[in-house]
C-alpha positions in Angstrom: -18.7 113.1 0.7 -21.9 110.9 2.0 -21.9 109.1 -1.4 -18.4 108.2 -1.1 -18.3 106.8 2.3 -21.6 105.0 1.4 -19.9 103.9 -1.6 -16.6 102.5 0.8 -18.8 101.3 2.8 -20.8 99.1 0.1 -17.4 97.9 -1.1 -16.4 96.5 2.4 -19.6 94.3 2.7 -19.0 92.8 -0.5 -15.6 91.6 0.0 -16.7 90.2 3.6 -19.6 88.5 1.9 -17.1 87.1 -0.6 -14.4 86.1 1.9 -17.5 84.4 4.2 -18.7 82.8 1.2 -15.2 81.2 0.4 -15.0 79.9 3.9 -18.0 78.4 3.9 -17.4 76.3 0.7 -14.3 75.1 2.5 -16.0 73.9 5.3 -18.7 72.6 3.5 -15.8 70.5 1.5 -14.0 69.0 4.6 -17.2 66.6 5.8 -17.2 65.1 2.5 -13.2 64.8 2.1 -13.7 63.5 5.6 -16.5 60.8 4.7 -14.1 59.7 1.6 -11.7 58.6 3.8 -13.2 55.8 6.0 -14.8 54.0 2.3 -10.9 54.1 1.5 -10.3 52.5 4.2 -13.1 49.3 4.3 -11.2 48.7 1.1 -8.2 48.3 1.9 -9.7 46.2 5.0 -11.9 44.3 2.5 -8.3 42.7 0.4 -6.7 42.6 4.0 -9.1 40.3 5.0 -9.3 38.3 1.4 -8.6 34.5 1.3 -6.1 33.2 -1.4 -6.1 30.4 -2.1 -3.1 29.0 -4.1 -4.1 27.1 -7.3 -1.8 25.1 -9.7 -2.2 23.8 -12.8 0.0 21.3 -14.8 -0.4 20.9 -18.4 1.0 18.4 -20.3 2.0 20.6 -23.2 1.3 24.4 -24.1 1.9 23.4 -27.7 -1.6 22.0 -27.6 -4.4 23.7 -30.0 -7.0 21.8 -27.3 -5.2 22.1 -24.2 -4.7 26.0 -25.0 -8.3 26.5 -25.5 -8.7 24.8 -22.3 -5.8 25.9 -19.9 -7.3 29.9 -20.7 -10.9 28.9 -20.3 -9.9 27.4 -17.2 -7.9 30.8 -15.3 -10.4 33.2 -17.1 -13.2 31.4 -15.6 -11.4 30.8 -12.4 -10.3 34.5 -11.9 -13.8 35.3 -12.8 -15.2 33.4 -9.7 -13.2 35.8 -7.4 -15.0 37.9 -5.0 -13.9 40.5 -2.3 -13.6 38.0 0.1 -11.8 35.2 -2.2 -8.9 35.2 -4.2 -7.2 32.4 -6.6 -3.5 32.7 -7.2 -3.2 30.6 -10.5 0.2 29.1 -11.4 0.1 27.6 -14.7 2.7 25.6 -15.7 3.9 23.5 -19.1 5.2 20.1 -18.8 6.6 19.8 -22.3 5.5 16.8 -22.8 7.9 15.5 -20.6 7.3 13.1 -17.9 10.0 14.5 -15.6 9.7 17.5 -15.9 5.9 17.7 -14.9 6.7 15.2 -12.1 9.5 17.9 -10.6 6.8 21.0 -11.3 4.1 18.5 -9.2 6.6 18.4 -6.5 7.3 22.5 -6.7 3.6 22.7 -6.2 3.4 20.9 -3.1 6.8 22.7 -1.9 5.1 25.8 -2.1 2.0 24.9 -0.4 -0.8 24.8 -3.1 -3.9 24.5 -1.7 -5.5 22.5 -4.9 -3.7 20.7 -8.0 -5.0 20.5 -11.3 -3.4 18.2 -13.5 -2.7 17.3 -17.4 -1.4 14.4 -16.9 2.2 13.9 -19.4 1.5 9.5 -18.7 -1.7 8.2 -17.2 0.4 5.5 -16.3 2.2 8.1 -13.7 -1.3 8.7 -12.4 -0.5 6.6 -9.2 2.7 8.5 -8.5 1.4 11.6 -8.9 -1.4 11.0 -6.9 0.3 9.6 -4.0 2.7 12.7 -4.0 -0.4 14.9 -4.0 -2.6 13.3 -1.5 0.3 12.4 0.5 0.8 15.8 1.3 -3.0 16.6 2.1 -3.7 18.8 -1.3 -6.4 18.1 -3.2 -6.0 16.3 -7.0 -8.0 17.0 -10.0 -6.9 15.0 -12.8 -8.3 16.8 -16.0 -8.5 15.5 -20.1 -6.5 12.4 -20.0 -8.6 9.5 -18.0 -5.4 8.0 -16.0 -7.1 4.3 -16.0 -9.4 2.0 -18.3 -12.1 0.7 -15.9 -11.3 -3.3 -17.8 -7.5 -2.1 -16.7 -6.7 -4.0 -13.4 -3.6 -2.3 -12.9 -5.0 1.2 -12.5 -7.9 -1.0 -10.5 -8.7 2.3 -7.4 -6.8 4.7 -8.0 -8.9 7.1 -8.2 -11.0 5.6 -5.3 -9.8 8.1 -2.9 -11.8 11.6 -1.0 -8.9 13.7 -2.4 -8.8 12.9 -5.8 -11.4 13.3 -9.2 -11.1 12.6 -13.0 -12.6 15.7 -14.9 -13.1 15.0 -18.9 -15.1 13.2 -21.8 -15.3 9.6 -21.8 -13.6 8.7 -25.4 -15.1 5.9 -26.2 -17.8 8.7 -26.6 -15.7 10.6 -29.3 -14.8 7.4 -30.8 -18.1 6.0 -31.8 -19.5 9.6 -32.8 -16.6 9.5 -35.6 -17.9 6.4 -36.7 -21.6 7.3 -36.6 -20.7 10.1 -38.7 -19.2 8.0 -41.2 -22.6 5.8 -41.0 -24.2 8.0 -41.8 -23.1 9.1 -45.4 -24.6 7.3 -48.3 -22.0 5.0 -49.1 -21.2 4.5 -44.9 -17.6 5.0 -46.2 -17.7 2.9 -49.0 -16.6 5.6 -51.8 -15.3 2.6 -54.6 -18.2 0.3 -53.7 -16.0 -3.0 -53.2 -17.9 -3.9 -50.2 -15.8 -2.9 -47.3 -14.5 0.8 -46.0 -10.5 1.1 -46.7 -9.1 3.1 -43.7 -6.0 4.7 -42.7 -5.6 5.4 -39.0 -3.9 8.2 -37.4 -3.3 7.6 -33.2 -2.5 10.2 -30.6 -0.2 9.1 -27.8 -0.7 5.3 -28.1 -0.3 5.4 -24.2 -3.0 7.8 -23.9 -6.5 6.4 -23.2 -8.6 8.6 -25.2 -6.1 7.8 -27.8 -6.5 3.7 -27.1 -10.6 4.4 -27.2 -10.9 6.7 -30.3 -8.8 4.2 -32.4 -10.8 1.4 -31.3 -14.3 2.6 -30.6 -14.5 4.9 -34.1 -14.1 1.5 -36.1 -16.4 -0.6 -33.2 -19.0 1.7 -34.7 -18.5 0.5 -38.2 -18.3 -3.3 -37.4 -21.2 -3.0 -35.1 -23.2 -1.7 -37.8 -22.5 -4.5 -39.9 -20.2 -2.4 -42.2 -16.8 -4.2 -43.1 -13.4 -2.7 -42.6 -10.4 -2.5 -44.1 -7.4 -1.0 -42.3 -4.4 -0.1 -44.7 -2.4 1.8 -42.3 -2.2 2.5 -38.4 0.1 5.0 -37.1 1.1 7.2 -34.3 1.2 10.8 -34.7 1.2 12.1 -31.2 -1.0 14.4 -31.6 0.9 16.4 -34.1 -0.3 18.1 -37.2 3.7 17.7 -39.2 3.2 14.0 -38.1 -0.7 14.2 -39.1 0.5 15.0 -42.4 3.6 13.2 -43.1 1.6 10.0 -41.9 -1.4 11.0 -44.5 0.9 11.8 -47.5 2.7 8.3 -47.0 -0.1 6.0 -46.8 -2.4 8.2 -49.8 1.2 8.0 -52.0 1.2 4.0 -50.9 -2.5 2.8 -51.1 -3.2 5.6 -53.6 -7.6 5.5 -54.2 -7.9 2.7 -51.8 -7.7 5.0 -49.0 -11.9 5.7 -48.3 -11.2 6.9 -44.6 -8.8 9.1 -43.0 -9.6 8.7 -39.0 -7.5 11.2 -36.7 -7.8 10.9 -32.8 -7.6 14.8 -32.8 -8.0 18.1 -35.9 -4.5 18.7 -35.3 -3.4 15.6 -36.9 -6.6 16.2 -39.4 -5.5 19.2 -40.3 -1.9 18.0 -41.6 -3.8 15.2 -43.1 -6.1 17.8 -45.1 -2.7 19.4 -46.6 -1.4 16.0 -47.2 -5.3 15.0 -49.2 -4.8 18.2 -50.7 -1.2 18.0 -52.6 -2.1 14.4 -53.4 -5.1 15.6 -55.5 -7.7 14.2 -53.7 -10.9 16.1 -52.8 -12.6 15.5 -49.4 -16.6 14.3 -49.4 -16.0 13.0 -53.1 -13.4 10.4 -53.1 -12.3 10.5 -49.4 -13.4 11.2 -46.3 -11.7 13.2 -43.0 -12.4 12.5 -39.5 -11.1 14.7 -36.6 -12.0 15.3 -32.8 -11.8 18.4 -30.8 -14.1 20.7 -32.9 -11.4 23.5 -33.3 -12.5 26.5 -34.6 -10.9 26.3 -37.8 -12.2 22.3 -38.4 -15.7 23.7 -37.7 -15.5 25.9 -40.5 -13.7 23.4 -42.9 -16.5 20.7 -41.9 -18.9 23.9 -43.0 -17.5 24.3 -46.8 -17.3 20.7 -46.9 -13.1 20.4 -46.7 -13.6 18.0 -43.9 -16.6 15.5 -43.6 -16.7 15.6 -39.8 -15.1 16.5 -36.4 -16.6 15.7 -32.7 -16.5 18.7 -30.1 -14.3 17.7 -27.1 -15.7 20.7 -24.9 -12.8 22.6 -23.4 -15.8 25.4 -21.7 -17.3 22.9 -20.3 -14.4 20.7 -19.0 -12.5 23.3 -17.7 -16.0 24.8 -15.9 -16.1 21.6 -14.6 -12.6 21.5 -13.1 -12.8 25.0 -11.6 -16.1 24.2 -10.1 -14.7 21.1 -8.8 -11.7 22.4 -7.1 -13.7 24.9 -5.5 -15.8 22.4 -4.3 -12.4 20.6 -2.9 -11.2 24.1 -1.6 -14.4 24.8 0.1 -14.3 21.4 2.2 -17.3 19.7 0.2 -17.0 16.1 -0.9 -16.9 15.5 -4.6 -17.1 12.5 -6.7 -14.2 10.6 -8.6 -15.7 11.0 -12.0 -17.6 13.9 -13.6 -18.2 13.5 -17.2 -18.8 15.8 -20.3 -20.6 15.3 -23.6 -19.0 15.1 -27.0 -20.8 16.2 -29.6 -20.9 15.5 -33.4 -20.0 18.2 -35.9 -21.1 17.2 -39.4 
């Protein structure tokens, strides 16, 4: 009888331990629950007290190879840049090429209140409009990849002289003489049928465009400055436009036939429909004609490796649109910036 009520008894004190045990896991659990709650709350409190600022961005065209390099660099690096205290709210927008309709997506932008502008400019020769829209209503105006004035150009004469407003890009006249350097720098400096003279066919972007005006001009400057006579067989626009790239480059190889030396595009897009157009005419690129591009797009890099295209000049979209973001920020923050802030080309050959 003892050994059973010492046996009850046993029993009891094990289930109380048990049950005191469980309560005292509980309470240990509530500080921590407890301590959880107030880091939940500087969060939230953190992105209450965020600034956002409101950022947009006009591109000239999304059907761009370059431009959509650069219009992602430019929000990836941008969003990257955010902290817990600053936010960016990008609106990205596509002018289709189309100076209306980037001048009515410019005036959206200031309807809503953007804090900073970034703009691809459809016509540098709307640069003034633009920028009196934009300043006018106290936003500051980057101006990115297409220089809105020639500095001999007396019409654009301070138009970018203004606290507000800043060019971002690559001068190119820069990209222009690289394409001839790289041409100068081949054995026969061009001259593949050794007549005396290099026999070129030119393919223009935008003929309003200034880095358009400057690469046709300053790629063949290079040439003459050297001492090297030229020969130009056709000049054509293409708009930037590989179809047009190679419906320009098929017409003048079927015209002019082996006196084409030269092939000079203001950008790979139009080099690479000149490529398919050298291609189905027979001709074979670094042994009876030579290819010039600009931009450095990934797939011109490569052909420039095998030898499918003799050379291509980097128009660097990283550090362009670094350049930008930094800048706005700069504009956001209240700092003074500068109206010009310039990035190397680079030769690719």
């Amino acid at each position: 009888m003892k050994k059973k009520l010492l046996s009850a008894l046993l029993c009891v004190a094990m289930v109380a331990s048990l049950v005191i045990g469980c309560g005292s896991k509980e309470e240990a659990a509530a500080p921590a629950e407890e301590a959880a709650a107030p880091a939940e709350e500087a969060t939230e409190e953190a992105s209450a007290d965020a600034t956002t600022y409101k950022v947009g961005v006009a591109i000239y065209q999304f059907d761009d190879n370059f431009m959509t390099l650069y219009r992602n660099e430019l929000e990836s690096y941008m969003k990257s840049l955010e902290t817990d205290t600053v936010k960016y709210d990008i609106t990205i927008v596509d002018g289709k090429n189309d100076m209306a309709t980037q001048t009515d997506q410019i005036n959206t932008f200031i309807t809503q209140g953007m804090d900073v502008i970034i703009c691809n400019l459809v016509q540098t020769s709307s640069a003034e409009t633009i920028i009196d829209a934009v300043v006018g209503a106290d936003i500051p105006l980057v101006l990115i990849n297409r220089e809105p004035l020639g500095d001999t150009d007396e019409s654009y004469a301070g138009i970018l002289d203004n606290p507000y407003v800043c060019y971002v890009g690559a001068d190119a006249r820069q990209s222009g003489t690289f394409q001839g350097q790289i041409v100068l720098d081949l054995a026969d400096q061009g001259d593949i049928n050794g007549d005396g003279k290099v026999s070129y066919v030119m393919i223009e972007g935008d003929p309003e465009n200034v880095d358009a005006q400057y690469r046709t001009e300053f790629s063949i400057k290079a040439l003459t400055d050297a001492g090297v006579e030229t020969e130009c067989l056709v000049d054509q626009v293409g708009m930037w436009a590989t179809d047009k790239g190679q419906e320009i480059a098929a017409t003048a190889l079927s015209q002019h036939g082996d006196a084409v030396e030269v092939i000079f595009c203001n950008n790979d897009a139009m080099a690479l429909g000149a490529a398919a157009a050298i291609e189905a005419a027979g001709r074979t690129v670094g042994e009876d004609i030579y290819l010039l591009g600009v931009d450095a797009l990934e797939e011109c890099q490569q052909m420039v490796a095998e030898g499918t295209m003799t050379g291509t000049v980097l128009n660097d979209h990283v550090g362009q649109s670094h350049t930008a973001v930094d800048v706005a920020i700069k504009a956001l923050n209240g700092e003074a910036i500068d109206n010009y802030y310039w990035v190397d080309y680079v030769m690719i050959k």
